[in-house]
C-alpha positions as CSV (number, residue, x, y, z in Angstrom):
1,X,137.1,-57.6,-60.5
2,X,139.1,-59.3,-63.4
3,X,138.3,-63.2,-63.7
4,X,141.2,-65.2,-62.0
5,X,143.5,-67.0,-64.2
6,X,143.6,-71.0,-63.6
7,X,146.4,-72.7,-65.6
8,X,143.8,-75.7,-65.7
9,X,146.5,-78.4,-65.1
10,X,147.1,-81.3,-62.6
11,X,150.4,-80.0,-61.1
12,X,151.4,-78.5,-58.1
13,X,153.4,-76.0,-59.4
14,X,150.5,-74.9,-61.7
15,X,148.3,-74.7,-58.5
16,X,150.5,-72.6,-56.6
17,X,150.8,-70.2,-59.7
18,X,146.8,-70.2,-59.4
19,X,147.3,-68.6,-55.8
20,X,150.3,-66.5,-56.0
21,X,151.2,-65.8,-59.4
22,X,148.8,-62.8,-59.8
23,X,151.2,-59.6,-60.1
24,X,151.3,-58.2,-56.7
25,X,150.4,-61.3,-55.0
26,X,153.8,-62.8,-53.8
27,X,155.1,-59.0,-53.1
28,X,151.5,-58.6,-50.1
29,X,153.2,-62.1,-49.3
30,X,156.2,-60.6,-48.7
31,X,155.0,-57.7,-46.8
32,X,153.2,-59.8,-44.4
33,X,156.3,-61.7,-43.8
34,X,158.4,-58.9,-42.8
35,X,154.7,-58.7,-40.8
36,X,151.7,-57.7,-39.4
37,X,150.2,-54.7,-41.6
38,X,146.8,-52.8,-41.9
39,X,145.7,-51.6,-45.6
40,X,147.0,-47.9,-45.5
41,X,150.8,-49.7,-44.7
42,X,150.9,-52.0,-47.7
43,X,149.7,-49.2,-49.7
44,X,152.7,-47.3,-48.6
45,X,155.0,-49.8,-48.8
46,X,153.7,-51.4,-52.3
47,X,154.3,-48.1,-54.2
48,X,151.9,-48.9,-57.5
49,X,149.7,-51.1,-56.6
50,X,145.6,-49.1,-56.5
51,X,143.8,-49.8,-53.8
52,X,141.2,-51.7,-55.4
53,X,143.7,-54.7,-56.5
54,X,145.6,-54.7,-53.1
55,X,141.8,-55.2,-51.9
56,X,141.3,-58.2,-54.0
57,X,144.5,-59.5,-53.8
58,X,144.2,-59.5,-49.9
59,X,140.8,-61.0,-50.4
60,X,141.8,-63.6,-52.4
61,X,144.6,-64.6,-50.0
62,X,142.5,-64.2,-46.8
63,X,139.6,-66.3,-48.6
64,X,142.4,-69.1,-49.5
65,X,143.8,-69.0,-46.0
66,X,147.1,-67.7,-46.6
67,X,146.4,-64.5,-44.8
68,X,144.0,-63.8,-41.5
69,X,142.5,-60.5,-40.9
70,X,142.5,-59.1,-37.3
71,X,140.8,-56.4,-35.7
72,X,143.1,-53.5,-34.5
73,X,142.5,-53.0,-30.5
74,X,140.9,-49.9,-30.0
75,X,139.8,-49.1,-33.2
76,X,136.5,-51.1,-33.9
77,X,137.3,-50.5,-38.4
78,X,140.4,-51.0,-38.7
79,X,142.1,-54.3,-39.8
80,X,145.4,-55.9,-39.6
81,X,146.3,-58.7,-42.4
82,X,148.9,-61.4,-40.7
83,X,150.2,-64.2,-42.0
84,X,148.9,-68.0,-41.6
85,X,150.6,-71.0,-40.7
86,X,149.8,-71.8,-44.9
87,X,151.6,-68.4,-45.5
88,X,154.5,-69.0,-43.5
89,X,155.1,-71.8,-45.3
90,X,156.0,-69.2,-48.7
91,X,159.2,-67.4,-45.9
92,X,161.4,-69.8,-47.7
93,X,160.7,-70.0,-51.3
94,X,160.4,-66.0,-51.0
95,X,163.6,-66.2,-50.0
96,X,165.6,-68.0,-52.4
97,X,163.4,-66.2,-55.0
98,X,165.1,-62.6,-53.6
99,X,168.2,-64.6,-53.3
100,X,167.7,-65.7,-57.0
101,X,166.0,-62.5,-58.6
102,X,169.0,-60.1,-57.1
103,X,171.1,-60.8,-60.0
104,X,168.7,-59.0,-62.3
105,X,168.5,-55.6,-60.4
106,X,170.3,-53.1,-61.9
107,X,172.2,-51.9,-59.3
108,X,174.0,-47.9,-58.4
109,X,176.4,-49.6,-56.4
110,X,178.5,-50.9,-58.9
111,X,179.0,-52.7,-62.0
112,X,177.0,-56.1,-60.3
113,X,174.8,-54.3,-57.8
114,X,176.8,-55.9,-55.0
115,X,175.3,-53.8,-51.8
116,X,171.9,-54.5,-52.8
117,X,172.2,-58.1,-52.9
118,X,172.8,-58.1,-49.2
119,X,169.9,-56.2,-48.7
120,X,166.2,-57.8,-48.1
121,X,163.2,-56.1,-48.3
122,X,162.1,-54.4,-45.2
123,X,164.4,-56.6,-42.6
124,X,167.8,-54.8,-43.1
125,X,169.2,-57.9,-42.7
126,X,171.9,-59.6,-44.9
127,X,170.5,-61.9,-47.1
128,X,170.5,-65.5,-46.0
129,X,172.7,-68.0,-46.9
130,X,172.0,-71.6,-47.6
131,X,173.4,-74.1,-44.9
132,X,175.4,-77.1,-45.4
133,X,171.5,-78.9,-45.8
134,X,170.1,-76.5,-48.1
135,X,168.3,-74.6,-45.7
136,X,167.6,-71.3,-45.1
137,X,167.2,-69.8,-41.6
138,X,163.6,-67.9,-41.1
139,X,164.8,-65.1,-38.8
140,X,161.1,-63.7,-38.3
141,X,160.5,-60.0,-37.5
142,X,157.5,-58.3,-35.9
C-alpha cells in the first residue's frame, strides 16, 4: 500500500483533496452514487482500476466514513459498499464537476461533443441544470 499523500495545510479544500483526490477515489464516489455496489460491480464498471487499489481506495473511504459496507442477504461473504450521509454530501459537487469536465471530452458526436454532455454516468439521465438558486436537483437512483 502506497503512503497517502497529505497536502499538510490548514484549508478545507486541501483536506478534502486528502480524502478524494487520490486517482480513482471521486470516480468509486461516483459509482456509489448512481448506488449500491459489491466489489466484482465497481470492477466492471471502473474499467482500469486493479483490484488491489479499488480495495484500498474502498478501505480508505469506508475507514473515513464516506462509505458503509453491508452484508449481501443470503450470501454470508459477500459485501455491498453504499454511500453515507458524509458521501451523499459529494452528489452535488460531483455534479457540477461532470457538468464542468464535459467540455473537455472529446466527443464522436460532433465538433463540441454535444450528445455526450447530456449524458451522466450510469443514470441516463440529462444532465442537471442549475436553478434559479444555484442548485442542483439530486434525483437519486437505486
Amino acid at each position: 500500500m502506497s503512503p497517502k499523500r497529505d497536502y499538510g495545510q490548514f484549508c478545507g479544500l486541501a483536506s478534502a483533496l486528502n480524502v478524494i483526490g487520490e486517482r480513482w477515489t471521486l470516480l468509486v464516489v461516483r459509482e456509489l452514487l448512481i448506488g449500491p455496489a459489491q466489489f466484482t460491480e465497481l470492477l466492471d464498471t471502473l474499467s482500469g482500476i486493479g483490484p488491489n487499489l479499488l480495495t484500498e481506495r474502498l478501505r480508505t473511504l469506508v475507514d473515513l466514513g464516506v462509505v458503509a459496507q453491508r452484508q449481501v442477504r443470503g450470501d454470508g461473504r459477500a459485501r455491498q459498499y453504499v454511500i453515507t450521509g458524509v458521501g451523499e454530501e459529494l452528489r452535488q459537487p460531483v455534479l457540477w464537476l461532470t457538468r464542468w469536465g464535459v467540455r473537455f471530452i472529446d466527443g464522436e458526436d460532433g465538433e463540441d461533443g454535444e450528445d455526450v454532455r447530456w449524458q451522466c454516468r450510469g443514470t441516463g439521465q440529462p444532465s442537471p441544470e442549475p436553478g434559479p438558486d444555484g442548485e442542483v436537483g439530486s434525483g437519486r437512483r437505486g
